[in-house]
C-alpha positions in Angstrom: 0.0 0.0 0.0 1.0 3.6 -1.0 0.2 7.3 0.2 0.1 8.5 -3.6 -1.8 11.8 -4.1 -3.4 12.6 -7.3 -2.3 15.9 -9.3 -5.6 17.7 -9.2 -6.0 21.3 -7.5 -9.0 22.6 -6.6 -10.0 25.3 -3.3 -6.2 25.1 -3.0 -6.4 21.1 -1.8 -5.0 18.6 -3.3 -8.2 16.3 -4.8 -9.8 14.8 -7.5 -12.6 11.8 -8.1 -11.8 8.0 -7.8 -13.2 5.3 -9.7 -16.0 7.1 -10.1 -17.3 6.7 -6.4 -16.3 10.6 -5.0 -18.7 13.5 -6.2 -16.6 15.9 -6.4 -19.1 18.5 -5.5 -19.5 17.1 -2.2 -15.9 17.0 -1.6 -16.0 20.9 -2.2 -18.7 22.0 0.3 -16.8 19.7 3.0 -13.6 21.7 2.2 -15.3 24.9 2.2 -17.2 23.9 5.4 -13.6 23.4 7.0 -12.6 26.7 5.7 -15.8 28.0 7.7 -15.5 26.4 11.1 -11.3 27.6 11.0 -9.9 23.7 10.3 -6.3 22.8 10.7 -6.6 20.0 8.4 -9.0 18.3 6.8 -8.0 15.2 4.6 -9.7 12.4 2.7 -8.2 9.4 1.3 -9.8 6.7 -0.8 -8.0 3.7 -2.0 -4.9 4.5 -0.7 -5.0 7.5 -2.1 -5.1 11.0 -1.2 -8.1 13.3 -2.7 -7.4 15.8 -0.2 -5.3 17.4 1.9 -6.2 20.9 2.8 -4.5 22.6 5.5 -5.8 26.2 4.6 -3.1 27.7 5.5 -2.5 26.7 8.7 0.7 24.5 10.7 1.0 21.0 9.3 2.6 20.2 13.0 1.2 18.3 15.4 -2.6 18.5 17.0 -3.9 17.9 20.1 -6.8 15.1 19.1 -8.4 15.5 23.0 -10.5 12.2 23.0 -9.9 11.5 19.3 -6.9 9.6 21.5 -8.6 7.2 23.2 -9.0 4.8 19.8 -5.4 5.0 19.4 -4.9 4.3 23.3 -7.3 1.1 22.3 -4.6 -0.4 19.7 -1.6 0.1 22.0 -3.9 -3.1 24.3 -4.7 -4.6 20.7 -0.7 -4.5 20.1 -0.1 -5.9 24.0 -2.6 -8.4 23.1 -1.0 -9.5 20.0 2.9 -9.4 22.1 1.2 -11.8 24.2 1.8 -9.4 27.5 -1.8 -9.6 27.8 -3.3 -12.8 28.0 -6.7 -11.8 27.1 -9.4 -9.1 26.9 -11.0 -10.1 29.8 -8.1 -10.2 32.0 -8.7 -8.9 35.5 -7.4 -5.7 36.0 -6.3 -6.9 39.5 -3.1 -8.9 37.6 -1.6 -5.3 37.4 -2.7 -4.2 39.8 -3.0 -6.2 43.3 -4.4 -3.9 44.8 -7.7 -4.6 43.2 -8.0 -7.9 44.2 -10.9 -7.0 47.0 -14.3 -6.4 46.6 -16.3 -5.9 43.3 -13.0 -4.3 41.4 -11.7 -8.0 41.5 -14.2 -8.1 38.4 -12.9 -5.3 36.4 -11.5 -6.8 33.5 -9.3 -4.8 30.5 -12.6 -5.0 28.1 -14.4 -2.9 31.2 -12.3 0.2 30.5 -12.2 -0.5 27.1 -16.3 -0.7 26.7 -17.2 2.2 29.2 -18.3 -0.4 31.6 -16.1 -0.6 34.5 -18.1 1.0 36.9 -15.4 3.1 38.4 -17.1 6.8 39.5 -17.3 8.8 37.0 -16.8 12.6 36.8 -17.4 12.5 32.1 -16.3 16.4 32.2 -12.5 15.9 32.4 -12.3 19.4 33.6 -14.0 19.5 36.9 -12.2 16.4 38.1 -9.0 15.2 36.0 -8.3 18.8 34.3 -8.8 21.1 37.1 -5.2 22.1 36.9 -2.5 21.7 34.1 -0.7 19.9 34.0 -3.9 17.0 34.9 -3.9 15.8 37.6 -2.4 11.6 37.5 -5.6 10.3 36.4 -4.0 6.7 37.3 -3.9 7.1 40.8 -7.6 8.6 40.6 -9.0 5.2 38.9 -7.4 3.1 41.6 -8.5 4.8 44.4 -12.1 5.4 43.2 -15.0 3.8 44.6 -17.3 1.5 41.8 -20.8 3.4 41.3 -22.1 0.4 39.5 -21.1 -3.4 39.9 -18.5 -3.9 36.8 -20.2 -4.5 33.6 -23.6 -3.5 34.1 -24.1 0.6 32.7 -22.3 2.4 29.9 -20.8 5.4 30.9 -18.1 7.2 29.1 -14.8 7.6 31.9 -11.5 9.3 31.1 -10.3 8.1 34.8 -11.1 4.2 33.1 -8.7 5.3 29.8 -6.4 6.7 31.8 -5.8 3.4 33.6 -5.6 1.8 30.2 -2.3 3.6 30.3 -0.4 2.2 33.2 -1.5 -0.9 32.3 0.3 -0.6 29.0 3.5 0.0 31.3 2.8 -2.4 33.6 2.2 -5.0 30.8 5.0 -3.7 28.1 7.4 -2.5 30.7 7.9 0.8 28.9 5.9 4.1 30.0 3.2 4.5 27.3 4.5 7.1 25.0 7.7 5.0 24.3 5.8 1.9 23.8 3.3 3.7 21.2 6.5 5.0 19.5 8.1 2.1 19.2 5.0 0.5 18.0 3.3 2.6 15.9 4.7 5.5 14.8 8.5 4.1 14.2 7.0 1.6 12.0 4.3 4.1 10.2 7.0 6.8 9.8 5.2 9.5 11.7 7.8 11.6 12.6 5.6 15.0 13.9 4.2 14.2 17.5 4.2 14.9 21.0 2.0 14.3 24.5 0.3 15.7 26.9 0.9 14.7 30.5 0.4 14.2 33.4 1.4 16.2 37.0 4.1 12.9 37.3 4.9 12.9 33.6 3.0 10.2 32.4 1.0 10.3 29.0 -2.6 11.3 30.0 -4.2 8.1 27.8 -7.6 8.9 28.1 -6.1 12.3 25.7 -2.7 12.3 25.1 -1.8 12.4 21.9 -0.9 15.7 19.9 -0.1 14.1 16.3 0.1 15.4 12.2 -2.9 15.4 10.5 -1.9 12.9 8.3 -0.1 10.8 10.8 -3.6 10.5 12.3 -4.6 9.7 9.2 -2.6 6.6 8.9 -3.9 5.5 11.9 -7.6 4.9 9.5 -5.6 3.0 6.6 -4.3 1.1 9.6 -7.5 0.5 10.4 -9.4 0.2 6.8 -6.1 -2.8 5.6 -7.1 -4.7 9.0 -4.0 -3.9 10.8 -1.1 -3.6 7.7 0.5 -0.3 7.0 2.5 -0.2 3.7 3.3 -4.1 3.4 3.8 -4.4 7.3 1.7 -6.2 9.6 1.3 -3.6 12.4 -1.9 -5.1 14.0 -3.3 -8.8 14.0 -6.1 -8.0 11.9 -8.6 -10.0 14.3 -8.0 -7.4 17.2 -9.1 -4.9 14.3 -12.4 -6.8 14.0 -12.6 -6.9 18.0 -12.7 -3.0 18.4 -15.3 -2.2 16.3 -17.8 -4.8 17.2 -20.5 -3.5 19.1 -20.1 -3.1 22.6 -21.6 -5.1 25.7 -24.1 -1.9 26.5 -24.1 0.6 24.0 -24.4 -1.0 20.5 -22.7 2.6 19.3 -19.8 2.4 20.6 -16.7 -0.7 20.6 -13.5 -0.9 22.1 -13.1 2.8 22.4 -14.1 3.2 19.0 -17.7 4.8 17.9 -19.2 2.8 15.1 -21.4 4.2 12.2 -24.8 3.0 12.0 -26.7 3.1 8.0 -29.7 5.2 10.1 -30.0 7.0 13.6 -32.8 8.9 15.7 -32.8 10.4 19.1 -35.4 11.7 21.3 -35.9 13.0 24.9 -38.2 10.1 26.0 -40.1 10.0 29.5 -37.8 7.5 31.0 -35.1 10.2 30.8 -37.7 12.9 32.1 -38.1 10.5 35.4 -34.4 9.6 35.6 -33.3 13.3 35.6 -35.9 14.4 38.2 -34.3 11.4 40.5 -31.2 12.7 39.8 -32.0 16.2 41.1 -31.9 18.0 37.7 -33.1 21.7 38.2 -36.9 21.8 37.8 -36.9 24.8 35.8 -34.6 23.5 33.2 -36.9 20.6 33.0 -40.1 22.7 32.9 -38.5 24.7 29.6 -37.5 21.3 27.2 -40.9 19.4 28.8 -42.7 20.6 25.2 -40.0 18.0 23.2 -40.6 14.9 25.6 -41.0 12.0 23.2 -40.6 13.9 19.9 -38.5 11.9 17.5 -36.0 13.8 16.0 -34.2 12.3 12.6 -31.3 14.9 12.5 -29.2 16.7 14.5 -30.5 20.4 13.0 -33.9 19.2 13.5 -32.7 18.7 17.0 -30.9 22.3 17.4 -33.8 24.1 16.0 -36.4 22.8 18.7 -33.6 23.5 21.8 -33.6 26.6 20.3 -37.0 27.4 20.5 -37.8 26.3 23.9 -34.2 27.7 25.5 -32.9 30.0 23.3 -29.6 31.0 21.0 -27.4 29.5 24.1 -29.5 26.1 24.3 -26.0 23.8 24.4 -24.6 25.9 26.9 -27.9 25.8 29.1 -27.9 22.0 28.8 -24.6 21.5 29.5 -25.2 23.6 33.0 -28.0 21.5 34.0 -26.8 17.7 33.4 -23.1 18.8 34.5 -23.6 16.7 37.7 -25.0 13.6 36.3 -23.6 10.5 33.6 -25.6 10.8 30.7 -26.2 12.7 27.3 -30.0 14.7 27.7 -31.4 12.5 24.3 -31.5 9.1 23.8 -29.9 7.6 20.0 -31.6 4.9 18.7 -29.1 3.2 15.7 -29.7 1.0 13.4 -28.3 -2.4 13.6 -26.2 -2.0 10.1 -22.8 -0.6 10.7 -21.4 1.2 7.8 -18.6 2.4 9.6 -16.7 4.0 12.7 -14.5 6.5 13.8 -12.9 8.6 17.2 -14.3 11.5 18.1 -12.3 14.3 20.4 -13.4 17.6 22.1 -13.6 20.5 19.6 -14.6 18.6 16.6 -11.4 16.0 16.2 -12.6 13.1 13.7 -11.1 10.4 12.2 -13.6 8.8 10.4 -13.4 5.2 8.4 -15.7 3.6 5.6 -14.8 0.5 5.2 -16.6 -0.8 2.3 -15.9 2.4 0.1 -12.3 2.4 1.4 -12.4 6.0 2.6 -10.8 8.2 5.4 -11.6 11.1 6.5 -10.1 13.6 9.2 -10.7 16.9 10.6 -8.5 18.7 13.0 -8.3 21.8 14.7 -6.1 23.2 17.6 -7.4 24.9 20.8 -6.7 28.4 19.9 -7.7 31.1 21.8 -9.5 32.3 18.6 -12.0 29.4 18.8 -15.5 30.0 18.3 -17.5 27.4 20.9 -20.8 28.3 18.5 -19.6 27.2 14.8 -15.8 25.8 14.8 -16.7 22.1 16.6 -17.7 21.0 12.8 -20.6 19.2 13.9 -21.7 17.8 10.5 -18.3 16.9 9.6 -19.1 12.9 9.9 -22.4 13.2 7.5 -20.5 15.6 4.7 -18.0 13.1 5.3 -20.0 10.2 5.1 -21.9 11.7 2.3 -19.2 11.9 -0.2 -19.6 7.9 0.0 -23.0 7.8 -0.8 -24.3 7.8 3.1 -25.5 11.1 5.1 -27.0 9.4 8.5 -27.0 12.2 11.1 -24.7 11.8 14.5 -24.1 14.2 17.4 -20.5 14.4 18.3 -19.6 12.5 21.1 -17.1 14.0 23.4 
């Protein structure tokens, strides 16, 4: 396999149709809508080859990916796994960690904090708990001293603290701190040359969002993906751990080994259950009264979405939500997804993507630094996955997560 663009320039990118399968005027308005929300990099790559590589302007150095990371932190245990330093997915937790060999985190296996399921107490917002200071706090030591506020593999909820252990278990397991393991690993091997880390207050790479990497390194990372684990002849991955981490996870059928998949169709809606379980949770009345009129409505985008929130909160509607649910483990609406998957992809804070189509053989990613020009209305990209998806032929509507 070879990285060979195509001599075609267009909205100063490099890009041009393939086989017949890109519309080419699809291709543009993503550009353009990178232009618009002040991209880094935005790049798409079908059959090994590039169609576009836009930077407009901008630093082709590294990014910081925020939770875009944690698929990446996913293949360093797929790469463990394949080593034979892990025996297993569902190896307890507890054989690195003795310390955990009491009570219900005796149960806590290495799919847990791969799958969201660990139970460990969970703060999602990495700011209020992990990121209340920089350099982060060591999320490592926060993991293993947290209580469990579910018995292990019963309830889906997205923890950095779970990630982060993922990381000093690659140490423990690999006998090399994180970052030199992933080096050696991955980006030796895929010659990316343009990276660096983010860590933590005792220096170790934060894994639940570490990674500052190129554009196009991250890029790789999909043809990695999309050739089941070879990169340019080499077999970087066994290609069944590539099958593992996108299957469909033990409690949320959206999500795999730290990986978001793709459904062909997806709804959402604010149904009654979540009513009830945010009144037992305490959520302010008021807030509650205001988005009552959109109880059970069925929405089949993400704009239809936004427009309603708008109506009934106002211009600031994701800020006001945010507020109100800042204290509890859940997204306000409920996705409903298809059981096709046409796809999957990470997804970091800001608008980070990296998304892959497996069938068509396309990549796409977005990425964009945390300036202190960024706009928190219009820059996170939010329709980057369906103009994305789109150029393939497939539009389905997904909120970001994270």
């Amino acid at each position: 396999m070879k990285l060979k663009p195509l001599i075609c320039i267009c909205i100063s990118a490099v890009y041009c149709q393939a086989q017949g399968t890109i519309d080419n005027s699809k291709l543009a308005v993503l550009l353009e809508r990178g232009r618009q929300t002040h991209s880094d990099a935005v790049i798409v790559i079908q059959n090994d080859r590039v169609l576009a590589e836009e930077y407009y302007g901008k630093p082709k150095g590294a990014v910081y990916i925020a939770s875009a990371g944690k698929s990446l932190t996913a293949l360093a245990i797929g790469k463990l796994l394949d080593q034979g330093k892990i025996k297993s997915l569902d190896q307890p937790v507890s054989d690195f960690y003795p310390e955990w060999l009491q009570g219900n985190k005796k149960l806590i296996t290495i799919r847990m904090l791969l799958n969201h399921t660990s139970g460990i107490q969970n703060v999602p917002n990495a700011s209020v708990e992990i990121e209340r200071k920089i350099p982060p706090v060591n999320a490592i030591k926060l993991a293993l001293a947290a209580e469990l506020s579910d018995p292990p593999g019963t309830n889906f909820s997205y923890n950095n603290k779970a990630v982060a252990l993922l990381g000093g278990i690659i140490e423990r397991a690999s006998g090399k701190r994180m970052d030199v393991f992933f080096e050696e690993a991955f980006y030796r091997p895929m010659n990316i040359r343009q990276f660096d880390w983010v860590r933590d207050e005792d220096g170790n790479p934060a894994a639940y969002g570490a990674f500052r990497l190129e554009p196009m390194g991250f890029a790789k990372f999909g043809l990695l993906m999309l050739n089941h684990g070879r990169f340019q002849g080499k077999q970087i991955l066994s290609s069944s751990f590539v099958e593992e981490v996108v299957k469909p996870g033990q409690l949320f059928g959206a999500c795999g080994l730290l990986w978001w998949l793709y459904p062909k169709s997806s709804t959402s809606v604010i149904d009654s259950e979540k009513f009830a379980r945010m009144r037992k949770d305490n959520v302010r009345e008021d807030f509650l009264k205001r988005i009552q009129p959109l109880e059970n409505v069925v929405f089949d985008s993400s704009g239809a979405y936004a427009e309603a929130m708008g109506r009934v909160l106002g211009k600031d509607w994701s800020s006001q939500v945010a507020e109100a649910l800042k204290q509890v483990n859940y997204p306000l609406r409920k996705r409903v997804f298809s059981d096709e998957i046409i796809g999957y992809y990470a997804s970091g804070f800001r608008g980070n993507y990296l998304l892959v189509m497996p069938k068509e053989k396309l990549v796409a990613v977005r990425v964009v630094r945390n300036e202190a020009d960024y706009n928190w209305d219009t820059d996170g990209f939010a329709d980057f996955l369906q103009l994305a998806a789109s150029l393939a032929g497939h539009a389905v509507d997904l909120p970001p997560v994270q």
